[in-house]
C-alpha positions in Angstrom: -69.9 -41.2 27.5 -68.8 -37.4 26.6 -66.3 -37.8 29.4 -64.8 -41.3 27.9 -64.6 -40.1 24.6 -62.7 -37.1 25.8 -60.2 -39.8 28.1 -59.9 -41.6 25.0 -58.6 -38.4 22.7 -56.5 -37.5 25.9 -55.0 -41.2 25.5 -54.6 -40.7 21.8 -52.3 -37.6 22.2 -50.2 -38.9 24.8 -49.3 -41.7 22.2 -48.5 -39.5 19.6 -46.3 -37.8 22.0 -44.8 -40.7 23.0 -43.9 -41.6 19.4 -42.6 -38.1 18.4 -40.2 -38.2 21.6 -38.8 -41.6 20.7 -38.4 -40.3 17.2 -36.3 -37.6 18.4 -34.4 -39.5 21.0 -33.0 -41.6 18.8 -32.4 -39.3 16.2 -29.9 -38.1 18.9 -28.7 -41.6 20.1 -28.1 -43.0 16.7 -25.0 -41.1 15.8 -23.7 -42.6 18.6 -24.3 -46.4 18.4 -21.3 -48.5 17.1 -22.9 -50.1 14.3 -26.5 -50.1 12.6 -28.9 -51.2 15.1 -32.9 -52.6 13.2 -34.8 -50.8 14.6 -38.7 -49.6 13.8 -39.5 -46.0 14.7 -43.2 -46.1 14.0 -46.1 -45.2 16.0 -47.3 -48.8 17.3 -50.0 -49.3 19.5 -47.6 -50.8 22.1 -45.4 -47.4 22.6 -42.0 -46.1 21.9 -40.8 -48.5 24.9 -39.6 -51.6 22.1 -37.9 -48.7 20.4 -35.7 -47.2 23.4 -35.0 -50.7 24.5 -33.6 -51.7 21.3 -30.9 -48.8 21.1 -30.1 -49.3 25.0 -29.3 -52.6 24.3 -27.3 -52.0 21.1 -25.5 -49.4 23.4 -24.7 -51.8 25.9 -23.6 -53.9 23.8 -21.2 -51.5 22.4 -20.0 -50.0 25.7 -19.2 -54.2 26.6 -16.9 -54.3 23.0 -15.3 -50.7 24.1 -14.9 -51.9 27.5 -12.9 -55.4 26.5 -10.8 -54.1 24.3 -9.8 -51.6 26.7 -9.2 -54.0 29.6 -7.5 -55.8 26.9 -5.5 -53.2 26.3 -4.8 -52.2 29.9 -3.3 -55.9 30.3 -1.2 -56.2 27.6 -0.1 -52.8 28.8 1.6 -52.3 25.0 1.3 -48.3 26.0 4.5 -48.3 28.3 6.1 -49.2 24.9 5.0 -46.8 22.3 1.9 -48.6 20.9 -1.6 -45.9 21.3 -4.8 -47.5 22.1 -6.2 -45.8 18.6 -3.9 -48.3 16.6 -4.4 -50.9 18.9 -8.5 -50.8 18.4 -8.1 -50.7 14.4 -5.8 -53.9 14.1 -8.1 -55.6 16.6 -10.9 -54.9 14.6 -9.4 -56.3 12.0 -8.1 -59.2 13.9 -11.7 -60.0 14.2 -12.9 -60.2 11.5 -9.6 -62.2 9.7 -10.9 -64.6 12.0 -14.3 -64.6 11.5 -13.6 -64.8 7.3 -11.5 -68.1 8.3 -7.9 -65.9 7.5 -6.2 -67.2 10.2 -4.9 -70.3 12.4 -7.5 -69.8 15.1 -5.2 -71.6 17.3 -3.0 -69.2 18.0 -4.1 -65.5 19.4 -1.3 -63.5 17.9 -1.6 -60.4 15.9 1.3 -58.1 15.1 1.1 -54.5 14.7 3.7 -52.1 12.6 2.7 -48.4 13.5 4.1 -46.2 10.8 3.4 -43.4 11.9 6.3 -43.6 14.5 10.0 -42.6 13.6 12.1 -45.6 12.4 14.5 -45.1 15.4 11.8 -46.1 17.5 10.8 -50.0 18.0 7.5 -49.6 16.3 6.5 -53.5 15.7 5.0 -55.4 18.5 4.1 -58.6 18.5 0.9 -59.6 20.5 0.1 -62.7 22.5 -3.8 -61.8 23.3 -4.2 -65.4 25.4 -1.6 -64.6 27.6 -2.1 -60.5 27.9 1.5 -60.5 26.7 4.0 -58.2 24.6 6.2 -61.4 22.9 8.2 -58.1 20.8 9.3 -55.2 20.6 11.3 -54.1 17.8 12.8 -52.0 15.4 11.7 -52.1 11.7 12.2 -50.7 8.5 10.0 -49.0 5.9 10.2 -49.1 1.7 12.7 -46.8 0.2 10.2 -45.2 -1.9 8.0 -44.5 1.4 10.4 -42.0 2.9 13.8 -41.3 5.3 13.2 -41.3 8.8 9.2 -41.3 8.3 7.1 -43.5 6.1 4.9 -41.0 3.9 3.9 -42.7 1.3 2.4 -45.8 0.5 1.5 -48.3 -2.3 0.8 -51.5 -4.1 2.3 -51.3 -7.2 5.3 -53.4 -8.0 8.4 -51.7 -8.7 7.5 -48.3 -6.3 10.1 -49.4 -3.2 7.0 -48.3 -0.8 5.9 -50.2 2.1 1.8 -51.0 1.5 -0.6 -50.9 4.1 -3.3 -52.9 5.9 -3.7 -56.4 7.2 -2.2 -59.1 5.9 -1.8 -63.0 6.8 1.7 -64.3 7.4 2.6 -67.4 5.6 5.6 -70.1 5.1 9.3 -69.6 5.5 12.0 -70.0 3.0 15.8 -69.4 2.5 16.0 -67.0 -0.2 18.7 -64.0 -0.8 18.4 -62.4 2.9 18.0 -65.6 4.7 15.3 -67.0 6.6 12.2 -65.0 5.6 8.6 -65.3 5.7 6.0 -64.7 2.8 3.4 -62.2 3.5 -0.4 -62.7 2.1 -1.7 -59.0 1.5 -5.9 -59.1 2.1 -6.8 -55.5 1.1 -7.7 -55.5 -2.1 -6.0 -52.0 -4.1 -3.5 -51.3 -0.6 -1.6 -54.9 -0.1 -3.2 -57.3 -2.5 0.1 -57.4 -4.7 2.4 -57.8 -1.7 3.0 -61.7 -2.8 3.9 -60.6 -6.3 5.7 -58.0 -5.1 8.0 -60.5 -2.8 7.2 -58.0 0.0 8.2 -60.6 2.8 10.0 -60.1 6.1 13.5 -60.9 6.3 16.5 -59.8 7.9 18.6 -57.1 7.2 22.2 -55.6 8.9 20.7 -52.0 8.2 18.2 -52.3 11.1 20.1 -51.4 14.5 20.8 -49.4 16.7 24.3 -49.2 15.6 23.0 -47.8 11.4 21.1 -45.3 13.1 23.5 -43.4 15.5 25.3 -43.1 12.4 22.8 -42.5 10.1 20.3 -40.7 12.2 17.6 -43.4 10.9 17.2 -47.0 10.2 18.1 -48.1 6.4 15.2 -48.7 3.9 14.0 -52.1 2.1 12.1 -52.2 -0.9 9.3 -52.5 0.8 9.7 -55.3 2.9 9.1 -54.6 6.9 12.7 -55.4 7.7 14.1 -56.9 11.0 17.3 -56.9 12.9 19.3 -59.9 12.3 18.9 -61.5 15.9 15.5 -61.1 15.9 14.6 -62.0 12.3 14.2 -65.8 13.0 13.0 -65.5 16.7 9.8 -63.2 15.3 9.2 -65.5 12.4 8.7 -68.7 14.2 6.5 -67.3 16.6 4.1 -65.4 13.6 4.3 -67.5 10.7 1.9 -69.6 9.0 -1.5 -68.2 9.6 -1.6 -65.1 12.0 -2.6 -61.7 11.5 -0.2 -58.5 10.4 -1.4 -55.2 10.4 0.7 -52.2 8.9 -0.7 -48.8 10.1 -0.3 -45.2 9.1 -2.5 -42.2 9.4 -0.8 -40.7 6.3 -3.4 -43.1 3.9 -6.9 -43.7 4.6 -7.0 -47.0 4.8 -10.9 -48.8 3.5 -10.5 -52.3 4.1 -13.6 -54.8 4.4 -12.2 -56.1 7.8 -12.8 -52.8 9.2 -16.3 -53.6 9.5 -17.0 -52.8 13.0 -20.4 -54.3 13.6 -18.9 -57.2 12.5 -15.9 -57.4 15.2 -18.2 -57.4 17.9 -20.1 -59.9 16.4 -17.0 -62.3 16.5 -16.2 -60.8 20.1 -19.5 -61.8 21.3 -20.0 -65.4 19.7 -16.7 -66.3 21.2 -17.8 -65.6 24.5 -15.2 -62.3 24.9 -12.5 -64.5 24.6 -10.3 -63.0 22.4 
């Protein structure tokens, strides 16, 4: 009996061990997870095994979400053409979740990225056909006025500031209006884009957007806030993106805390629709 009772407290001190180490293991693991994992730390009777196998599953599923946008990525090979994998992840992220709030025509897998943070001699708009891993455009566009030259710096959603605004946004119809053909643009960031409608920040064509304005200029010309296209691509670009896909305007110069940022979320939508992006 006096050797049981001693097995027993043995037993009893191993479990608390057991606990303790979990505790601390994922302490260190949860910094590193993707999104909030439920997960209950306490001392069970059943062991810290429920625990570990919880975060190792969250992590795998996270490594799966890393992994397919990467191979994504890798396919669509945007990288050859100026586009980072940084502001490629953040628009698909937000992609996402447009599509899991019901933003966008889920028929078409299009989403089209403006990265900002590029000169406006570069082509820094690319247009994204994720069903067929292919790059539909490449092309040169211009900033607001009141953003800056050559480089964007500035940012906003007030009417009347010339600045380009930033975040996602879901195209909409066409009309003829005093540049053309152009296309209205539905801002979904509350405070960064919301006004952009108001503000008749659309895309359109403009003769200031070429290559021929900026070897004399040394930069592209400047709407008033309107992500401006050359004039044989205007329509082309248009067509292919309006009514219902997803437009994301990046810059590192703004934080930018937008709802469909939520990453937990994205892979979520990745995962009910079987990784088919």
């Amino acid at each position: 009996m006096h050797q049981s009772s001693i097995t027993k407290r043995k037993e009893r001190r191993h479990q608390r061990r057991r606990s303790r180490l979990a505790k601390r293991l994922l302490a260190l693991v949860a910094p590193l997870l993707l999104g909030p994992v439920a997960v209950n730390i306490s001392p069970s009777k059943a062991g810290a095994a429920p625990e570990i196998a919880l975060v190792t599953k969250a992590r795998m599923r996270g490594a799966d979400f890393e992994v397919g946008l990467r191979t994504l990525y890798t396919q669509l090979a945007p990288e050859t053409i100026g586009l980072r994998y940084e502001v490629f992840r953040e628009a698909m992220i937000g992609y996402l979740n447009l599509r899991r709030a019901g933003e966008l025509d889920l028929s078409r897998k299009l989403l089209t990225i403006v990265d900002f943070e590029q000169s406006s001699t570069q082509k820094r708009l690319y247009v994204l056909d994720l069903e067929q891993k292919k790059v539909l455009f490449n092309s040169l566009v211009a900033h607001g006025r009141g953003s800056g030259d050559d480089l964007a710096n500035e940012f906003s959603n007030e009417p009347e500031s010339f600045k380009s605004s930033l975040g996602f946004f879901v195209t909409g119809e066409t009309y003829d209006g005093k540049h053309g053909y152009s296309m209205h643009l539905n801002g979904k960031d509350e405070g960064y884009n919301s006004n952009a409608y108001d503000r008749a920040v659309v895309v359109h064509a403009a003769d200031y957007v070429s290559e021929e304005f900026i070897k004399e200029h040394g930069r592209l010309g400047r709407s008033h806030g309107c992500p401006a296209l050359p004039p044989a691509l205007n329509e082309p670009i248009i067509n292919t993106i309006k009514d219902g896909t997803c437009l994301f305007l990046y810059s590192p110069k703004e934080r930018l805390e937008s709802k469909f940022l939520d990453q937990q979320l994205a892979m979520e939508t990745y995962f009910e629709e079987g990784q088919a992006i």
